[in-house]
Backbone bond lengths (Angstrom), bond angles and torsions (degrees), N, CA, C in turn:
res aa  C-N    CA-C-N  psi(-1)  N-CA   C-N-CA  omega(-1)  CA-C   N-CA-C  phi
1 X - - - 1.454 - - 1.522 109.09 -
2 X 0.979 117.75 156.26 1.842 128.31 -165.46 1.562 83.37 -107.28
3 X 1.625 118.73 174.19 1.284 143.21 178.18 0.983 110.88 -53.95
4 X 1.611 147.43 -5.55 1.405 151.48 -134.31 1.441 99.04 -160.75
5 X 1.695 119.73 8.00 0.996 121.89 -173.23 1.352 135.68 45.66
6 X 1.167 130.43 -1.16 1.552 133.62 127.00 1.197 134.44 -6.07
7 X 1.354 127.85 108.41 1.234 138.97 169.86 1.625 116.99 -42.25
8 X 1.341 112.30 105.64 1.653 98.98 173.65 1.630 103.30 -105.76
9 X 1.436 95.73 144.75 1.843 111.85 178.11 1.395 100.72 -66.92
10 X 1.284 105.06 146.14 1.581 98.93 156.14 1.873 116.73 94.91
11 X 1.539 102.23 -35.97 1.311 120.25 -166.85 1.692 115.61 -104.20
12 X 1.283 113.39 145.36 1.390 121.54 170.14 1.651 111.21 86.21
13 X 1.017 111.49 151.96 1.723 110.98 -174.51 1.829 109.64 -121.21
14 X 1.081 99.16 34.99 1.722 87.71 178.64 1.990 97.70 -79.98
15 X 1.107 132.31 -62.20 1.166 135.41 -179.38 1.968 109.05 -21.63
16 X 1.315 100.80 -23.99 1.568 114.98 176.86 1.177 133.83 -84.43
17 X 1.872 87.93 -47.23 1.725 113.19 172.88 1.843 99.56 -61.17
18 X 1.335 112.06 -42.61 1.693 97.44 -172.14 1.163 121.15 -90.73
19 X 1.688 127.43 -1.99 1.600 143.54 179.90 1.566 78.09 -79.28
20 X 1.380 120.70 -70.05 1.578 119.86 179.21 2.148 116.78 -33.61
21 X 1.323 94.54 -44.22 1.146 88.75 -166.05 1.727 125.64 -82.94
22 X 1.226 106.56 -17.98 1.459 137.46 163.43 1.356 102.14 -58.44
23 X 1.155 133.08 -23.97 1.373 135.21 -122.12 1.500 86.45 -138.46
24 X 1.014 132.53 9.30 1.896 121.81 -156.26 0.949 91.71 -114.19
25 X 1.243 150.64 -15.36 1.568 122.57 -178.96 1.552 106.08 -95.22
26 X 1.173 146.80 2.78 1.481 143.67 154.88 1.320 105.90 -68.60
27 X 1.636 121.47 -14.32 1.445 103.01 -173.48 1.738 99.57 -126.51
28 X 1.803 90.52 140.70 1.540 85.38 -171.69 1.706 113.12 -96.71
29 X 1.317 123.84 -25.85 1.462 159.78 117.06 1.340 122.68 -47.58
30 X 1.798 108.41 135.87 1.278 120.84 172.20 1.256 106.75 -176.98
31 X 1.794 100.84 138.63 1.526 136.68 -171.00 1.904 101.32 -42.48
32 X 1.031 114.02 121.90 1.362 131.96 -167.78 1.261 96.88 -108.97
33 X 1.136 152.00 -28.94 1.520 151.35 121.19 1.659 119.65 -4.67
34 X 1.736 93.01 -42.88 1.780 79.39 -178.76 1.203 133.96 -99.85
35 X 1.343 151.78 166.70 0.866 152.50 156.06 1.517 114.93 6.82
36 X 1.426 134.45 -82.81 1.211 127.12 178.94 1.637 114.27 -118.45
37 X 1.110 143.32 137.33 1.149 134.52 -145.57 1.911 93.52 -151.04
38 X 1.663 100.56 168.03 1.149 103.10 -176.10 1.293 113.56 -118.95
39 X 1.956 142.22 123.39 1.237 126.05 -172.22 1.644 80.31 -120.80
40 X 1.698 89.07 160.10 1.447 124.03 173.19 1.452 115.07 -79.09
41 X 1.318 107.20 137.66 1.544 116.82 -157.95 1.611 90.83 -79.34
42 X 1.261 134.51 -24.59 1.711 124.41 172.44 1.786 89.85 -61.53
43 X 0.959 129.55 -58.22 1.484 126.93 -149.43 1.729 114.11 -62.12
44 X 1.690 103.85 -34.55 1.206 118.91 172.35 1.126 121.63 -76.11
45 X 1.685 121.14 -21.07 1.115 136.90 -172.65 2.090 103.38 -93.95
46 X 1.137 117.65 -29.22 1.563 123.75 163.77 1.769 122.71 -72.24
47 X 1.446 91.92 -16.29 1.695 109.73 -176.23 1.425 101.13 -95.70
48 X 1.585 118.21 -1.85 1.358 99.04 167.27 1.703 111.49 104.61
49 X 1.503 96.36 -16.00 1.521 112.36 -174.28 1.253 109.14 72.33
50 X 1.426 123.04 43.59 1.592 140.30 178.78 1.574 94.30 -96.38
51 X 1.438 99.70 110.89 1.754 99.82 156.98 1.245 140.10 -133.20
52 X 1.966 89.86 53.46 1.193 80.17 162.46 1.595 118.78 -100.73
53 X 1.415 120.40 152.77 1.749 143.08 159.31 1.438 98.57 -1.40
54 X 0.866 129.68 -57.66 1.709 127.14 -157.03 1.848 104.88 -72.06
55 X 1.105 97.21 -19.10 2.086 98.79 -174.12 1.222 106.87 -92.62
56 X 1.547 119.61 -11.39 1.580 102.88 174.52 1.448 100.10 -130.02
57 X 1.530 129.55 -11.12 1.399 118.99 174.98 1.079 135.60 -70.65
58 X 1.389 118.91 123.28 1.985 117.37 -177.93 1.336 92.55 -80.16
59 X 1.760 100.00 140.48 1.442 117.64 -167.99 1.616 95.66 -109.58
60 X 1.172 126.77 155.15 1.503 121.56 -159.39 2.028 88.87 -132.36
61 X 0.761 114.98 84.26 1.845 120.07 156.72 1.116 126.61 -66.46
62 X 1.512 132.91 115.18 1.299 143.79 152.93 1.762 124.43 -73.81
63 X 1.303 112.44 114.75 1.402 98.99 157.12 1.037 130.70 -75.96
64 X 1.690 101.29 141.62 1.903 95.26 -164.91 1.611 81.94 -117.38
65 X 1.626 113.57 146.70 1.495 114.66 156.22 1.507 115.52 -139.30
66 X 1.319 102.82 132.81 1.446 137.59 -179.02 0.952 117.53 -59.99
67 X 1.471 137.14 162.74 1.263 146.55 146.02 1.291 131.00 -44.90
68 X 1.297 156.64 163.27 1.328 136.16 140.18 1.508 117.12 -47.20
69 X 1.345 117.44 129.16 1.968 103.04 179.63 1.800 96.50 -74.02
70 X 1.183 130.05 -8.44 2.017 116.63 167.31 1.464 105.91 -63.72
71 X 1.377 110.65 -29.92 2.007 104.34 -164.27 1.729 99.05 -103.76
72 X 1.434 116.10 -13.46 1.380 120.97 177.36 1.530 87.90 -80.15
73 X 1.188 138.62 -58.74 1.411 127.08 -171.36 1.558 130.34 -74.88
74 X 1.599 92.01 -10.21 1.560 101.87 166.94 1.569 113.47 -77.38
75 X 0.879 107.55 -50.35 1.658 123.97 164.21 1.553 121.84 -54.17
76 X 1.319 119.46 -21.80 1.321 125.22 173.01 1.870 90.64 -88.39
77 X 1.330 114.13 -57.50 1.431 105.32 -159.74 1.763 103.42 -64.75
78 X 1.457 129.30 -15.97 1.423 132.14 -152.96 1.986 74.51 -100.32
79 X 0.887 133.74 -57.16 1.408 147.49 -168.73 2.120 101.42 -40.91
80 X 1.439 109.30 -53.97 1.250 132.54 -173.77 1.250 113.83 -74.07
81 X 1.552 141.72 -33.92 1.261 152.44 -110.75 1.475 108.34 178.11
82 X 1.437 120.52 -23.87 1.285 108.56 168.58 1.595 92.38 92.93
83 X 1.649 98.56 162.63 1.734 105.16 152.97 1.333 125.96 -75.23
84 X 1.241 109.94 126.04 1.658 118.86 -165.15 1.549 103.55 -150.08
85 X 1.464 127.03 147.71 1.550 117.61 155.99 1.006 117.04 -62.74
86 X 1.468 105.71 -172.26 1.548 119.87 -158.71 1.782 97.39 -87.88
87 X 1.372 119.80 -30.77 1.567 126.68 -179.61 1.205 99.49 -56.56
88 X 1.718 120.94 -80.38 1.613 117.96 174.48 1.286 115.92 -31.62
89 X 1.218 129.73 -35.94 1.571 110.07 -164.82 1.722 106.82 -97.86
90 X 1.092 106.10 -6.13 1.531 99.33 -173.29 2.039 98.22 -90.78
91 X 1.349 97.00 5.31 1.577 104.03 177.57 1.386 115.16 -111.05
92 X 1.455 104.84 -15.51 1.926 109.37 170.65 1.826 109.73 -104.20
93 X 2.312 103.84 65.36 0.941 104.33 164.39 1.873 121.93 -71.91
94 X 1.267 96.40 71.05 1.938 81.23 173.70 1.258 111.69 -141.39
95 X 1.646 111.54 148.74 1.266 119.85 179.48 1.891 116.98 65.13
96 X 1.833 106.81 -130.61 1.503 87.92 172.08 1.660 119.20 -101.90
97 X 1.077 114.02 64.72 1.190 120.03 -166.55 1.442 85.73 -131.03
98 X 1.016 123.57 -55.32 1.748 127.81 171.90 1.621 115.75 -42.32
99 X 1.500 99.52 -33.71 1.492 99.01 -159.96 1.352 101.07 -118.92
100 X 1.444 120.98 16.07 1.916 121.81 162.31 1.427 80.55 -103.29
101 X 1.655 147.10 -20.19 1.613 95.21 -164.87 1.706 83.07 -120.10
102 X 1.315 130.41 25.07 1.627 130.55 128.48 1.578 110.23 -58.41
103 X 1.200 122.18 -53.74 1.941 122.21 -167.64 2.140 82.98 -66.10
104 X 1.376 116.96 -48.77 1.596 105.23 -150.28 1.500 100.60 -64.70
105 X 1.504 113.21 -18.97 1.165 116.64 -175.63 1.954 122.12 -84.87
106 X 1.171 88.15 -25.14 1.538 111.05 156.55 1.439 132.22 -73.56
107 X 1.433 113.00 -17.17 1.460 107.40 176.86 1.469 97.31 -132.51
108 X 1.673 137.66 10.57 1.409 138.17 123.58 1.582 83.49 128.15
């Protein structure tokens, strides 16, 4: 529903949450990863009867890996300046061209 309480097509997942919820006693297990999930009233009841999200949700982490920031800044300065040697460029101090090979010079 929009601010005006209006039905929008297409939008919102309760119609899911209660096909799901109708649906919970065939399952004795469920994906804690997703969106809405089902915990056992012993489990909630050992937690103290704490409910909030964070005590029973599996959190799903990606490793992300980066570039080197020397070849990210070579590539920014080759990106800005064109291909050039290292003589020419240490002579086109202006603007941010000055101040990527201040950072390249800062992280070696």
């Amino acid at each position: 529903m929009d601010d005006k309480r209006t039905k929008l097509e297409g939008n919102g997942d309760l119609k899911d949450n209660v096909a799901k919820y109708h649906a919970r006693l065939h399952e004795t297990e469920s994906d804690r990863t997703l969106k809405c999930f089902f915990v056992l009233c012993d489990e909630i009841e050992a937690e103290g009867y704490d409910l909030s999200l964070s005590c029973y949700k599996t959190d799903v982490f990606e490793e992300v890996s980066h570039e080197n920031p020397s070849v990210i800044l070579d590539k920014l300065i080759a990106a800005v300046v064109g291909e050039i040697d290292g003589v020419e460029l240490a002579n086109i101090q202006s603007g941010i061209v000055r101040e990527l090979l201040e950072l390249k010079g800062m992280i070696g």
